[in-house]
C-alpha positions in Angstrom: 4.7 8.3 2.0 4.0 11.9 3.3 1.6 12.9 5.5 3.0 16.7 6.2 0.9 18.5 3.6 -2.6 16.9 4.3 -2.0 17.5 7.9 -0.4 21.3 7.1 -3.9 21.6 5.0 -6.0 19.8 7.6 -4.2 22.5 10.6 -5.4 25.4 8.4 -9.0 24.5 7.7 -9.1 23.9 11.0 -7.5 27.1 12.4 -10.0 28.6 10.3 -13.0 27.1 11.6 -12.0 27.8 14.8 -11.4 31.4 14.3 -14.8 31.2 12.6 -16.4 30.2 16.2 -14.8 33.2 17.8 -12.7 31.0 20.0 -10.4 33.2 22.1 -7.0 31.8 24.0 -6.8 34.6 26.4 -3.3 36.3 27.6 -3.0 37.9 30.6 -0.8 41.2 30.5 0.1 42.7 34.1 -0.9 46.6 34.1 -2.2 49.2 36.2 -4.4 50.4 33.9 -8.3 49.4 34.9 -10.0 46.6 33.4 -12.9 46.3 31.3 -14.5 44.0 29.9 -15.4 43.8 25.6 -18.0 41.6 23.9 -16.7 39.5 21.3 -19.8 37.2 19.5 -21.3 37.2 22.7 -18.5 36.1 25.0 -17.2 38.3 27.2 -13.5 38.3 27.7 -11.3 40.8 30.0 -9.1 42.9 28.6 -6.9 46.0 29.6 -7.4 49.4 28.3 -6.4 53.0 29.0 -9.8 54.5 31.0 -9.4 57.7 28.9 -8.7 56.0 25.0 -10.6 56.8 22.4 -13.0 54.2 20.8 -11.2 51.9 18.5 -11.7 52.6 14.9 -12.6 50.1 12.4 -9.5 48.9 11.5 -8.0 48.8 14.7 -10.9 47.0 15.8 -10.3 44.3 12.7 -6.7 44.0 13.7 -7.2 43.5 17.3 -9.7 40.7 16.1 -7.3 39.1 13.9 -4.4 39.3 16.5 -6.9 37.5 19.1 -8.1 34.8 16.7 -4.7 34.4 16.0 -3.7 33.5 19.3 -6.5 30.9 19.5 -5.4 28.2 16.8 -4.3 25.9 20.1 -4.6 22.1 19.7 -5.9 19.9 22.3 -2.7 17.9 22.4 -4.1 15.5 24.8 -7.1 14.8 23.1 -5.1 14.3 19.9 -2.7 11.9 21.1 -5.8 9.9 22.6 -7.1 10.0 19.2 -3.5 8.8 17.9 -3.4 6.4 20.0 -7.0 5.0 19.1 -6.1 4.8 15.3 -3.3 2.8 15.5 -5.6 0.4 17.8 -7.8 0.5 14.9 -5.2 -0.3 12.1 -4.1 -3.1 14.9 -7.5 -4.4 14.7 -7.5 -4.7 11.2 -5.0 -6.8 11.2 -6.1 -9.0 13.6 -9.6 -9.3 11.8 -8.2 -10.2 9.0 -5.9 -13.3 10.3 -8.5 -14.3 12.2 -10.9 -14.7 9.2 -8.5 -16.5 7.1 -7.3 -19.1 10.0 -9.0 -22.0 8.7 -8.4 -21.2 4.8 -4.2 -21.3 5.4 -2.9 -23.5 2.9 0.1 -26.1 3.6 3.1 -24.1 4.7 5.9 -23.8 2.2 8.7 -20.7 3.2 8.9 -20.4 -0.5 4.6 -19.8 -1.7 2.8 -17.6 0.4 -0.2 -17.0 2.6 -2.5 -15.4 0.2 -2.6 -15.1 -3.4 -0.8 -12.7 -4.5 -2.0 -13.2 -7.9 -5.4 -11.3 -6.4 -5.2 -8.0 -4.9 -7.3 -8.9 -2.1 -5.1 -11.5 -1.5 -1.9 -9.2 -1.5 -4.2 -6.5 0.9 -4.6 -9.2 3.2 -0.9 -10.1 3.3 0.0 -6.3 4.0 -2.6 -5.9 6.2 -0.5 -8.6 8.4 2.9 -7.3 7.3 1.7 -3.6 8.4 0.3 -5.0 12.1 1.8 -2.1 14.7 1.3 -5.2 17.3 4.4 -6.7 15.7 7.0 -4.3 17.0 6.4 -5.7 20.8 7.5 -9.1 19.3 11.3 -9.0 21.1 14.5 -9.8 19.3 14.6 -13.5 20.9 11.1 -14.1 19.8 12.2 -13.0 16.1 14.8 -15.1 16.2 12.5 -18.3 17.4 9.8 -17.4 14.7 13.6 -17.6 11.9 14.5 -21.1 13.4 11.1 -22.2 13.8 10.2 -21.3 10.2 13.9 -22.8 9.1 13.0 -25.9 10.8 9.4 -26.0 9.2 9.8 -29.9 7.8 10.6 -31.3 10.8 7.4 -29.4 12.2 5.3 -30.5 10.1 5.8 -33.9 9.8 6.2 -34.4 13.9 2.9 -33.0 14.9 2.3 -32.6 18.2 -1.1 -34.5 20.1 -4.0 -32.6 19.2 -2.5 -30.1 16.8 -4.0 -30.6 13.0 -1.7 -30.3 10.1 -3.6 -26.8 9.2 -2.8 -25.8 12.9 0.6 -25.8 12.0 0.6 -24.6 9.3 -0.9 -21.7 10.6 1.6 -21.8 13.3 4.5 -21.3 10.9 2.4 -18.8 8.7 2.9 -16.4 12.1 6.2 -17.7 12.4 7.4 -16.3 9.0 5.3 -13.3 9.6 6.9 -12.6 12.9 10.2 -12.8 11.6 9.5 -11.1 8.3 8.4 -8.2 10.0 11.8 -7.5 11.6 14.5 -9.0 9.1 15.3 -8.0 6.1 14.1 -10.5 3.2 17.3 -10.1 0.9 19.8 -9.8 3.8 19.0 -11.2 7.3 19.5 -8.1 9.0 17.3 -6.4 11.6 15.3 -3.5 10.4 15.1 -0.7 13.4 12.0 -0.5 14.7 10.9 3.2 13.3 11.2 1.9 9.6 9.5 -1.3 9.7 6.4 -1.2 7.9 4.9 -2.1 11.0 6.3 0.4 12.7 5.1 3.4 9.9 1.9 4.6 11.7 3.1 4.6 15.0 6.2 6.4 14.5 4.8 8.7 12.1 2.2 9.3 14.2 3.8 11.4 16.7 5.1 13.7 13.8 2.2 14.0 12.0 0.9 14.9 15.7 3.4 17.8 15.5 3.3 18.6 12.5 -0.6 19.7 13.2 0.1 21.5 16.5 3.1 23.6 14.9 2.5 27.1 14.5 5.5 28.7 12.8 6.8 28.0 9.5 10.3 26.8 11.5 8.2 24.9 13.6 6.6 23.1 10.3 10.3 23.3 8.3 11.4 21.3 11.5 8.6 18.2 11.8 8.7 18.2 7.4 12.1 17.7 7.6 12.0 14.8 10.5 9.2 13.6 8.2 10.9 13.1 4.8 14.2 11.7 6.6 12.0 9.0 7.9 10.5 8.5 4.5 13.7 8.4 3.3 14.6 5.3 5.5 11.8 4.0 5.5 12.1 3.6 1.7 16.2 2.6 2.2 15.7 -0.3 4.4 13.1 -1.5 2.4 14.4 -1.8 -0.8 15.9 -4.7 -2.9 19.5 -5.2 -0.9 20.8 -8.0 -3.3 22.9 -4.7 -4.7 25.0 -2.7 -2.5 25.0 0.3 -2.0 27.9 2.8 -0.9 27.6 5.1 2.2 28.9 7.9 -0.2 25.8 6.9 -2.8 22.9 6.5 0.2 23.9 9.8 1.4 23.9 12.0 -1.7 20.4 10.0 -2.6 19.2 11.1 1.0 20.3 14.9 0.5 18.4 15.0 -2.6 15.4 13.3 -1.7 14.8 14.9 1.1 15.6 18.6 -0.5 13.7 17.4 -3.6 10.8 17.2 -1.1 10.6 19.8 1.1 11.5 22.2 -2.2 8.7 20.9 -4.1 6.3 21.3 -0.6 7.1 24.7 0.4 8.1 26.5 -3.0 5.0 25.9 -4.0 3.1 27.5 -1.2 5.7 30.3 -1.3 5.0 30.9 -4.2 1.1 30.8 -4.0 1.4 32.9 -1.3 3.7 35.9 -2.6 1.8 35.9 -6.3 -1.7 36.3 -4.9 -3.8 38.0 -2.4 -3.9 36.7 1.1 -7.4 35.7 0.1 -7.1 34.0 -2.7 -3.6 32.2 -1.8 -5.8 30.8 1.2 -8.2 29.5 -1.5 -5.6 28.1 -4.0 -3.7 26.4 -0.6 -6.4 23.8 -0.3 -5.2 22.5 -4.1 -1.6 22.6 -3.2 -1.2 20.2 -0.7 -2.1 17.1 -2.5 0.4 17.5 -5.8 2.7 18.6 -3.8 2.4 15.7 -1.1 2.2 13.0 -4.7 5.6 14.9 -6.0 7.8 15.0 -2.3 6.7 11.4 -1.7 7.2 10.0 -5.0 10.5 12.4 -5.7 11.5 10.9 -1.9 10.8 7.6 -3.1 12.4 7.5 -6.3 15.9 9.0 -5.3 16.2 6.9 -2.5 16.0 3.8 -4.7 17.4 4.7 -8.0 21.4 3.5 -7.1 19.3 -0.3 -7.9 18.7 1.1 -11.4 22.6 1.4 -11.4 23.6 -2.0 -10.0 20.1 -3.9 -11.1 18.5 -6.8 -9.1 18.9 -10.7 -9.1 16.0 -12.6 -11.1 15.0 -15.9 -9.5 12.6 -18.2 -11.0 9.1 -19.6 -9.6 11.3 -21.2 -6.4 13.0 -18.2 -5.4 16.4 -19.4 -7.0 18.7 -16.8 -8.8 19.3 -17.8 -12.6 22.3 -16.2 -12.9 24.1 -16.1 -9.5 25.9 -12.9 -9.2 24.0 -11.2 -12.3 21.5 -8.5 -12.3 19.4 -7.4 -14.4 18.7 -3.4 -14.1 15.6 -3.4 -16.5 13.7 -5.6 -13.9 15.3 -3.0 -11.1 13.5 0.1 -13.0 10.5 -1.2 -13.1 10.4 -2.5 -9.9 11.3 0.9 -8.5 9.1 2.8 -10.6 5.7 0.8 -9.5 7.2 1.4 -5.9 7.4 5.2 -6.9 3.7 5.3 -8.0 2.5 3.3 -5.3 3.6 5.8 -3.0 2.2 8.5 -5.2 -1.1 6.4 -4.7 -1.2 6.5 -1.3 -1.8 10.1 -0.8 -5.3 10.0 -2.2 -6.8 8.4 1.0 -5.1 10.3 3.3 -6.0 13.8 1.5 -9.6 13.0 0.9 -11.2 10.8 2.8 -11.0 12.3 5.8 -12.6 15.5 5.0 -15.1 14.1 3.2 -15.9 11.2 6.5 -15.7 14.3 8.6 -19.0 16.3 6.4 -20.4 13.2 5.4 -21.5 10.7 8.9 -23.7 12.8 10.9 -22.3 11.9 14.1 -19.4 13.1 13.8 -20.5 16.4 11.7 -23.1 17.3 15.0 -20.1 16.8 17.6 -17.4 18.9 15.9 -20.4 21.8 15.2 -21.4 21.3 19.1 -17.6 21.1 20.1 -15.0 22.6 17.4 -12.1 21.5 19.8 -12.8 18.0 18.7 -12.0 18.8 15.0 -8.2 18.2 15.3 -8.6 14.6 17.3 -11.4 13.2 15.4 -8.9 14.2 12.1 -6.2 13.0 13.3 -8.0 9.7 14.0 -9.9 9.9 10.7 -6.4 10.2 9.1 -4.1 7.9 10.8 -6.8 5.1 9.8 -6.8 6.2 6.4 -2.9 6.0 6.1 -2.6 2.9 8.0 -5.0 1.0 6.0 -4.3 3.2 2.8 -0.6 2.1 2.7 -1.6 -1.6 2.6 -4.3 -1.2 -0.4 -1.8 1.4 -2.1 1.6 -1.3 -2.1 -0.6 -4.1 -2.6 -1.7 -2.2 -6.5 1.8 -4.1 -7.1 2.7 -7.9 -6.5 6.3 -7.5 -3.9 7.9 -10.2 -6.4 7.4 -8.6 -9.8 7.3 -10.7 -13.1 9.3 -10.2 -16.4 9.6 -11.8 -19.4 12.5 -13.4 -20.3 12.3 -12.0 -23.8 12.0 -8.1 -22.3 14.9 -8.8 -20.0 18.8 -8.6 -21.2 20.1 -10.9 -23.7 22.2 -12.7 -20.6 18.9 -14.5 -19.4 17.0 -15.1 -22.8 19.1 -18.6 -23.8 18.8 -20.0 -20.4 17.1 -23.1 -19.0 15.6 -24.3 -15.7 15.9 -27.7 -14.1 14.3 -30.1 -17.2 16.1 -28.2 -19.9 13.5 -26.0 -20.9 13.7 -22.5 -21.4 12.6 -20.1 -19.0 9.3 -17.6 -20.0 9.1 -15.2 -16.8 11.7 -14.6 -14.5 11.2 -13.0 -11.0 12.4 -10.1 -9.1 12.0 -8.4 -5.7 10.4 -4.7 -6.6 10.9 -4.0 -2.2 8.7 -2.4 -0.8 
């Protein structure tokens, strides 16, 4: 789930356009040499000079215009964390727009069906939609744990209903609940996910970084943030995988090492690369084509290494009631593919955040008059552009998958094709926890 390279591509169109409006940070150099002042697209700016130097020639001249457009790629930090700040409002809003609208439609609570349907897409957008709200990291530990007993307690809630409260009240109620406490706890093992790698917590966290990642202006500035970024991918994707399989410290490690120096390989050789073959101008022409294979390969590669070891060990299968089949068994075809349509769903998710912003920023009218009337309002309004698209991008892109996968029992190992379920039947699909 990167963000650095459409943001790295986003920072260079828009230093670019802003050298292109002859924007000019100025630097003021103590001398005793007089002052005079030089014309630059019709903006005067002071500069120091020796009285009795000789006209600039025309390369000096290009140089010195280069060197001052160079010094004016600043960001309007401020603005941009505003603008941070007012997309994950927006993502928020979603969220609550879209429990809201459903309120009255919640079916009878049962911890073991769901919400939505998650035999729809729609219905599995919705359910992320929720699962992704940035309101539910201000939910404390104590009101976690109330949601886990109130949810655990759920019979005795609904068949005691309070004066006044209807049956689909409560329901919705416990639908929360579960929400609440799914948001923070680990489904396979109990244990509390740290804030930053909560789904919820994705688009705030990584905001800040993708924040930084715009306003860096040297390549150890960018090495620095890509880095921060790909180690939060990496847990991210760690403490949201199936746990039912252990994993050693010795194995998450090695899996982290390589997924994040998978990553920011694939990110930056390529752009070395581009850059040393070709001229300066047509490397800045092929750069606008590297960032988005290069962002589906780090992400995925990220992805992939980080939850391979359950290829290793394999997953549980459960049937339609969430009970394992074969307690203590695993089944490692179901773990590939359940890590695989993770893998691609990441891959997925950089299409909204590489394109739709640019093409919301040329295409509404409003917003194409204010950034030509005001260039420094190019960086917040993409920011904002692209925090929205990630935060509601990463919903539609895990929801392309169902969270409990299906197999057949006759593509699954020969352990779990002669078994039977309660009435002595054999099973036909078995089901499995692909994480998230």
């Amino acid at each position: 789930m990167s963000l650095r390279l459409a943001t790295v591509a986003t920072s260079r169109s828009l230093s670019a356009i802003v050298r292109n409006n002859g924007v000019i940070a100025s630097k003021r150099i103590p001398s005793n040499r007089p002052t005079v002042t030089i014309r630059h697209r019709g903006k005067a700016t002071d500069a120091t000079a020796d009285a009795n130097a000789k006209p600039p020639s025309p390369a000096a001249k290009t140089a010195a215009e280069s060197s001052s457009s160079s010094s004016s790629d600043g960001i309007p930090l401020g603005k941009t964390v505003v603008a941070m700040t007012l997309a994950i409002a927006t993502v928020s809003a979603a969220a609550n727009i879209a429990e809201n609208a459903t309120a009255s439609l919640v079916p009878k609570f049962d911890p073991k069906s769901q919400r939505f349907d998650q035999s729809t897409f729609m219905g599995r957008l919705s359910k992320m939609l929720l699962a992704c709200d940035p309101t539910l990291l201000f939910k404390s530990g104590e009101e976690v744990q109330r949601c886990k007993e109130l949810v655990e307690d759920w019979k005795n809630q609904m068949s005691t209903l309070p004066e006044g409260m209807t049956e689909t009240e409560m329901s919705r109620k416990l639908w929360e609940a579960q929400r609440v406490a799914g948001a923070a706890l680990h489904p396979d093992t109990g244990d509390t996910i740290p804030h930053p790698f909560r789904m919820s917590g994705y688009v705030p966290f990584n905001g800040p970084i993708c924040v930084a990642m715009v306003a860096s202006q040297s390549t150890s500035a960018l090495l620095f943030w890509s880095w921060v970024n790909q180690s939060q991918n990496a847990l991210v994707n760690y403490y949201n995988r199936n746990a039912s399989s252990e994993m050693t410290n010795e194995t998450l490690m090695k899996s982290y090492a390589a997924a994040v120096g998978s990553a920011l390989t694939v990110a930056f050789g390529l752009a070395t690369f581009i850059q040393k073959r070709y001229s300066p101008e047509q490397a800045k022409n092929l750069m606008r084509w590297v960032s988005f294979p290069s962002a589906v390969v780090a992400s995925s590669l990220n992805c992939y290494i980080v939850r391979s070891p359950e290829i290793d060990t394999g997953i549980p299968l459960v049937d339609k009631d969430g009970d394992e089949v074969l307690p203590g068994e695993t089944s490692k075809i179901a773990a590939e593919r359940g890590v695989n349509s993770t893998t691609l769903s990441r891959a997925l998710l950089q299409a909204p955040v590489y394109f739709f912003p640019p093409v919301l920023m040329s295409s509404i009218p409003i917003i194409k008059n204010a950034v030509e009337k005001n260039p420094a309002l190019r960086v917040p309004i993409t920011t904002y552009l692209l925090l929205c698209c990630f935060g509601l991008g990463l919903p539609a892109s895990v929801a392309i998958f169902p969270q409990m996968g299906e197999i057949k029992v006759s593509e699954a190992e020969e352990k779990y094709q002669t078994l039977s379920d309660k009435s002595g039947k054999g099973y036909e699909v078995l089901f499995y926890n692909k994480g998230l």
